[in-house]
MARTI-692530 format. One line per 5 residues: number of its first residue (from 1); their letters; for each residue x, y, z of C-alpha. Coordinates in nm, 3 decimals. Layout:
N
NUM = a = X/Y/Z  ... .
END
This chain:
361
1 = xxxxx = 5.345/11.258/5.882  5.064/11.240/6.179  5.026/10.923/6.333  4.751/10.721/6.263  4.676/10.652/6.630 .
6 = xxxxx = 4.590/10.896/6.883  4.784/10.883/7.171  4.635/10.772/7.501  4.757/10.834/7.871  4.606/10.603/8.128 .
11 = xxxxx = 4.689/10.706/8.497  4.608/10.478/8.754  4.779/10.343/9.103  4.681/10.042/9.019  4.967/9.826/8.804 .
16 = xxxxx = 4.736/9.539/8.753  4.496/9.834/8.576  4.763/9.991/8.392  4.924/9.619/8.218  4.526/9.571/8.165 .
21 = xxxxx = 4.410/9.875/8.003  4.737/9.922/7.811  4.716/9.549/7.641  4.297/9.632/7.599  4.379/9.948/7.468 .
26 = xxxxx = 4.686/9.923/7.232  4.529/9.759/6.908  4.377/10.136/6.860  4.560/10.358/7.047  4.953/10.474/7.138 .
31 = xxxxx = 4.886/10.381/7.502  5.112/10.559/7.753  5.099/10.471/8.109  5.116/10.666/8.437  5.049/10.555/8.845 .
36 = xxxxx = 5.038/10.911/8.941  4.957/11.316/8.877  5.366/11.408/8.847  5.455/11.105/8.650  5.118/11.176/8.416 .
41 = xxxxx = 5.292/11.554/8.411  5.629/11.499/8.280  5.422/11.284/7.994  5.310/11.633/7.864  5.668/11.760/7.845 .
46 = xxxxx = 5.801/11.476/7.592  5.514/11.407/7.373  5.202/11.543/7.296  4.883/11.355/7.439  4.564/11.350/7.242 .
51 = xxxxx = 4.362/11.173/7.519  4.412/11.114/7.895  4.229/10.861/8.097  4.238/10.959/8.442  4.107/10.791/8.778 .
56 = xxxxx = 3.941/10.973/9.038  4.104/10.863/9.326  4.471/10.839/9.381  4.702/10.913/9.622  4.885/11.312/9.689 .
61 = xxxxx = 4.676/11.465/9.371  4.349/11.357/9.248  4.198/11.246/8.891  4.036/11.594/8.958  4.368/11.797/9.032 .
66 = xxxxx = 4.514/11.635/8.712  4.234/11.704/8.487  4.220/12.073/8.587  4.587/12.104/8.536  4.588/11.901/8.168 .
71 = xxxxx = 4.236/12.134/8.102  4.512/12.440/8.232  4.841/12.351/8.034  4.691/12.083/7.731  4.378/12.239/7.676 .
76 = xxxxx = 4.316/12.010/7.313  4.400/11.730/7.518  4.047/11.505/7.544  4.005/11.430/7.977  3.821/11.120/8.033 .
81 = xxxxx = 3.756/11.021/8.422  3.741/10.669/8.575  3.554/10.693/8.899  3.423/10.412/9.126  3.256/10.626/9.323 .
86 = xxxxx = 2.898/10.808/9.232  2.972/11.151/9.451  2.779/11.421/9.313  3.005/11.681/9.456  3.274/11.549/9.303 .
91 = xxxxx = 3.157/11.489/9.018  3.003/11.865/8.949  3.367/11.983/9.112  3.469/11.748/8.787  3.273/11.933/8.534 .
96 = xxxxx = 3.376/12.275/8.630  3.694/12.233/8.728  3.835/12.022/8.428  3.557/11.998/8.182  3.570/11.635/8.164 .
101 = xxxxx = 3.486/11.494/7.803  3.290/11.183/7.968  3.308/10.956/8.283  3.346/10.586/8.286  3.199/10.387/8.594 .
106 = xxxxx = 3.393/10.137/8.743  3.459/9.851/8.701  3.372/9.932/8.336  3.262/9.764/8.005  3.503/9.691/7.793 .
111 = xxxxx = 3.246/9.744/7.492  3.186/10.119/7.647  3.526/10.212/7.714  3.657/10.136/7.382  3.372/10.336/7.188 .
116 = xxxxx = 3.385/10.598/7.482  3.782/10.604/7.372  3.690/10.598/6.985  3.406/10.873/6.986  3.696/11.065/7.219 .
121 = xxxxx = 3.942/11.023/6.940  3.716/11.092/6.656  3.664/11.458/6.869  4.005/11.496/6.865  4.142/11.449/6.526 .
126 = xxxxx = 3.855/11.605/6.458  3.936/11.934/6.651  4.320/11.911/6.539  4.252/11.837/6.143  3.984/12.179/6.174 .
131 = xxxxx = 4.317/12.370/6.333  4.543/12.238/6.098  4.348/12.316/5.800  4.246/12.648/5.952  4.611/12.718/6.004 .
136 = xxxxx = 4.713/12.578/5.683  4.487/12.720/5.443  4.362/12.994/5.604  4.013/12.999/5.328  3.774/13.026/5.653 .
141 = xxxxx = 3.719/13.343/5.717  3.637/13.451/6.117  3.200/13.468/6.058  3.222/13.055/5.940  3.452/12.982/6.261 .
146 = xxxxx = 3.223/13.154/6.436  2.881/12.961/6.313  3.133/12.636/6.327  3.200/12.626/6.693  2.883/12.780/6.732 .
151 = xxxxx = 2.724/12.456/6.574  2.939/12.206/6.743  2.837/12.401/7.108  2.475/12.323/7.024  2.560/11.961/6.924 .
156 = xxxxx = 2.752/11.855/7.212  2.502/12.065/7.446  2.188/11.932/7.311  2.328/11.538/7.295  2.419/11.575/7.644 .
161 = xxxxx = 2.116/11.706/7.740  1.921/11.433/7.567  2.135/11.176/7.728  2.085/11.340/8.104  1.769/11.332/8.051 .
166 = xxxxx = 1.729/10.979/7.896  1.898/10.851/8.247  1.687/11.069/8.454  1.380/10.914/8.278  1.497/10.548/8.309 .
171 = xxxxx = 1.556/10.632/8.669  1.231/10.781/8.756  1.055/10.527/8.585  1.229/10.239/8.754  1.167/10.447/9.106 .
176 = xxxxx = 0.778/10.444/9.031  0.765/10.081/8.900  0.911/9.975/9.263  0.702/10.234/9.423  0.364/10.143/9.260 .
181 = xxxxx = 0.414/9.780/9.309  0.632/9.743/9.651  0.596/9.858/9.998  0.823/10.067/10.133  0.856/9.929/10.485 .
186 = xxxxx = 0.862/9.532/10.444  0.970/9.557/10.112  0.687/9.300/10.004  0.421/9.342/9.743  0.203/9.581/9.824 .
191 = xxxxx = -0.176/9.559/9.779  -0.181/9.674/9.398  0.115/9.399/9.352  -0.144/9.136/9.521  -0.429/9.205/9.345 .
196 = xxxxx = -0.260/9.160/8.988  -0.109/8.858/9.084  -0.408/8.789/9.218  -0.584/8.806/8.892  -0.302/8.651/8.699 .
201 = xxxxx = -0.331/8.293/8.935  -0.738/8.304/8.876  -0.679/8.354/8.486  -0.387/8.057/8.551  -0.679/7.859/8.735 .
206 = xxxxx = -0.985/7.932/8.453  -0.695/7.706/8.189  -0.596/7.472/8.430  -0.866/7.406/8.694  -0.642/7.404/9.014 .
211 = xxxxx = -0.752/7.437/9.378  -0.637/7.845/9.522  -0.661/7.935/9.830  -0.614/8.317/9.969  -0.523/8.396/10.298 .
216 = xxxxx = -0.540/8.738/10.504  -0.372/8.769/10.809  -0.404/9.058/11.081  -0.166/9.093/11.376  -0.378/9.091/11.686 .
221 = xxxxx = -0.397/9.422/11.917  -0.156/9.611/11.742  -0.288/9.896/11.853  -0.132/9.800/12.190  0.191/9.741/12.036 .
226 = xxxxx = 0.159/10.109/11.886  0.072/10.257/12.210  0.342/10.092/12.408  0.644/10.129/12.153  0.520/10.428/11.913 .
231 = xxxxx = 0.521/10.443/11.563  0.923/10.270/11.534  0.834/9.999/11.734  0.517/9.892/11.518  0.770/9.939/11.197 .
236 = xxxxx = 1.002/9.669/11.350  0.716/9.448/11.435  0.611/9.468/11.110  0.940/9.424/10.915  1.037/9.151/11.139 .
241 = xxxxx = 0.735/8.953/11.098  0.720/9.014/10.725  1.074/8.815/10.736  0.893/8.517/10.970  0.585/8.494/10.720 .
246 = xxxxx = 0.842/8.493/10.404  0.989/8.190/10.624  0.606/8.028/10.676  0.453/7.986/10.359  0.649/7.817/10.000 .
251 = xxxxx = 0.806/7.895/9.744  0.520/7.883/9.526  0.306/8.120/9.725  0.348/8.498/9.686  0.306/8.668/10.006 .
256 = xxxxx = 0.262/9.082/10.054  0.165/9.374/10.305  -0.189/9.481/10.153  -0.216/9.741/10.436  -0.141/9.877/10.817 .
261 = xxxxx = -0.078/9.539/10.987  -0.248/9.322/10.728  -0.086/9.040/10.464  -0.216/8.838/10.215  -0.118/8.538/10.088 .
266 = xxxxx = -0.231/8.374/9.733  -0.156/7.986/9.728  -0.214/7.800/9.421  -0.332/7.455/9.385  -0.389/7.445/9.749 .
271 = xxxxx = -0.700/7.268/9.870  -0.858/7.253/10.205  -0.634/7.070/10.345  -0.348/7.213/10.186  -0.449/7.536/10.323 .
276 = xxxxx = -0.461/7.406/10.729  -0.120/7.342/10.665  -0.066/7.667/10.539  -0.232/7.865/10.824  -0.121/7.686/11.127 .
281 = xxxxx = 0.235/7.678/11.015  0.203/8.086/10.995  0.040/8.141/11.310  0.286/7.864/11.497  0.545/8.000/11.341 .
286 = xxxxx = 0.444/8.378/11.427  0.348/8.307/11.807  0.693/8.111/11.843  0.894/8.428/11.659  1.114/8.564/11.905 .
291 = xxxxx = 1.010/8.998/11.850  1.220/9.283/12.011  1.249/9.650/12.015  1.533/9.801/12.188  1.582/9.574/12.485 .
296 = xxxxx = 1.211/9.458/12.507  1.114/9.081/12.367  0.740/9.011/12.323  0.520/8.787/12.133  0.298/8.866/11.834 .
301 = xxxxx = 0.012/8.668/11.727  -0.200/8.665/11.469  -0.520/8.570/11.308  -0.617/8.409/10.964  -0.890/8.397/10.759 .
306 = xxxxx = -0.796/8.146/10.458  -1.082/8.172/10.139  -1.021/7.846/9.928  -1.145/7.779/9.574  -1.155/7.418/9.491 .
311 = xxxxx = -1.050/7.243/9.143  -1.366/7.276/8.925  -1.596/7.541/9.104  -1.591/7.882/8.976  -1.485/8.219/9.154 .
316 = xxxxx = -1.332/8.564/9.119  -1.107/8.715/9.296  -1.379/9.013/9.456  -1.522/8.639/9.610  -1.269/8.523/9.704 .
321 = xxxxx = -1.116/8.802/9.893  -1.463/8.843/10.035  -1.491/8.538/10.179  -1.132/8.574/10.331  -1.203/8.891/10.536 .
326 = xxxxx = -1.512/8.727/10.668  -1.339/8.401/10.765  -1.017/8.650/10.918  -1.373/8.857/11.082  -1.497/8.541/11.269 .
331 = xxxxx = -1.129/8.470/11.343  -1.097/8.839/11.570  -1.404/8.757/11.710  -1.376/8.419/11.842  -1.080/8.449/12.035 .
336 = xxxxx = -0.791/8.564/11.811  -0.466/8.378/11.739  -0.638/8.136/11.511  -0.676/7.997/11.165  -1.069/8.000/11.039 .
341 = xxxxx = -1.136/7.880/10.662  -1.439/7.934/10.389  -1.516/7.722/10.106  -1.598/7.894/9.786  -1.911/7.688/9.668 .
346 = xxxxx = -2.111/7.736/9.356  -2.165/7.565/9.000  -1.849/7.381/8.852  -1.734/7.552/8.557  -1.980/7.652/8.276 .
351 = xxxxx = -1.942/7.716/7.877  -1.892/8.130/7.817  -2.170/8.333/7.822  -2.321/8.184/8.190  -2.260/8.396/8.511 .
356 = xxxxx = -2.288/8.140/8.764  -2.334/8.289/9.139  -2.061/8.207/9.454  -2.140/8.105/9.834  -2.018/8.058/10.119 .
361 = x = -2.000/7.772/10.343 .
END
């Protein structure tokens, strides 16, 4: 009579993995255990082994070797690989070499292994009870084989080739969400980021009617920094004093690179005052920065120009950005290294329908 349960090998040089996997595994499967390629071998000689779980790395022969051997002398056995490691080579070397059924990332899910094991056991009853009645009954002729495995091929070919492709997709896609929305040096926000959270705080503001204030900030004669230390030496500069900015302003503030050597910073509910704070803490705070590149230490400065929308008076953000490159304008040339502010000033708040105008002041 056949066993209800497949029969599982685990190899591993790990005890502590072995006890684990074979107490997981054992409510479902005839679990045998193995901590290395010759032990997994002599396995093969006493029994025979529907499924073997394999890890890539272990000591003298690798989950490879032993795959490639089972694949050689138990071809119907199902080869499974546990790998910690994500080594293309190896893994391609793994596909070739041993035709591995499916790979299992460690440390794995406990909810993935188990159907990984199931849909593995499923193939191989499957693939034994097709022999067995082949063998037995002998009512197929060699044409239906034929269009059989022929099927099969094109279902296990196409569903991998759906899932590869699902993963590549979710991959890309997660690349170009970080690379639309993050810069690549300082890691910040980029200027896209900015302006929709940008727009997000103003729609926050139209509900609540909350002070904002926006700040640009512009690294004084970079150029000279550029000239002196080259393009790698304005990088560091600028990753380093992304990390002293992230330090200057709060928690509640968002803070990003919106381009070259410039940053913005969106404060809410940050009034005049509020916003004084804000910029002499970043320029004191930049100026007292301790910069390097290689063995060289300098200082780095920078200027402000902080736009601030009090509670009640209406703005967008085109305005308010506006009237923060003009104050960060009169900040370059009035001396550098200092904070200048502009007060968004117009009609408080009308009903919808109204397109009150904005100032300066």
């Amino acid at each position: 009579m056949r066993r209800h349960k497949c029969s599982l090998l685990v190899v591993d040089d790990e005890p502590s993995i072995l006890e684990t996997l074979k107490m997981f595994l054992s409510p479902e499967f005839d679990v045998i255990t193995a901590d290395c390629a010759d032990a997994a071998q002599k396995h093969f000689a006493g029994c025979e082994i529907d499924i073997i779980l394999s890890d890539q790395k272990m000591p003298r022969a690798s989950g490879v070797q032993l795959l490639e051997w089972v694949k050689e002398h138990s071809p119907k056995t199902v080869r499974i690989m546990m790998t910690g490691f994500a080594d293309l080579e190896e893994t391609m070397s793994a596909i070739n070499k041993s035709q591995v059924f499916r790979f299992i990332l460690k440390p794995w899910n406990g909810d993935h292994l188990v159907e990984t094991l199931r849909t593995a056991s499923r193939a191989s009853l499957l693939e034994r009870s097709h022999e067995q009645m082949l063998y037995e009954m002998q009512l197929l002729n060699d044409r239906l084989r034929e269009m059989n495995l022929e099927l099969e091929n094109r279902v296990a070919d196409r569903t991998k080739a759906l899932e590869e492709a699902c993963h590549e997709l979710e991959h890309k896609n997660k690349m170009l969400e970080k690379l639309a929305l993050t810069d690549p040096l300082t890691n910040l926000p980029n200027r896209r980021a900015m302006d929709r959270l940008a727009e997000r705080e103003l729609r926050r503001r139209e509900r609540y009617l909350g002070d904002l204030a926006i700040a640009l900030i512009d690294v004084d004669h970079f150029k000279q920094i550029n000239d002196q230390y080259l393009l790698p030496g304005g990088d560091q500069v600028l990753i380093d004093l992304a990390k002293c900015l992230n330090r200057s302003v709060r928690n509640v503030d968002f803070l990003g690179r919106i381009g070259g050597e410039e940053f913005m910073v969106i404060a809410p509910e940050t009034n005049m005052e509020g916003a004084v704070v804000l910029g002499e803490r970043i320029r004191t705070m930049v100026e007292a920065n301790p910069f390097a590149y290689k063995v060289h230490a300098f200082t780095v400065r920078v200027s402000i120009g902080i736009a601030i929308a009090p509670s009640g008076i209406e703005a967008d953000y085109e305005t308010i950005k506006h009237l923060a490159a003009a104050a960060l304008s009169d900040a370059k040339k009035t001396g550098r290294n200092k904070c200048v502010y502009r007060m968004v000033s117009n009609r408080p708040f009308e009903p919808a329908g109204k397109t009150p105008t904005a100032g300066i002041v």
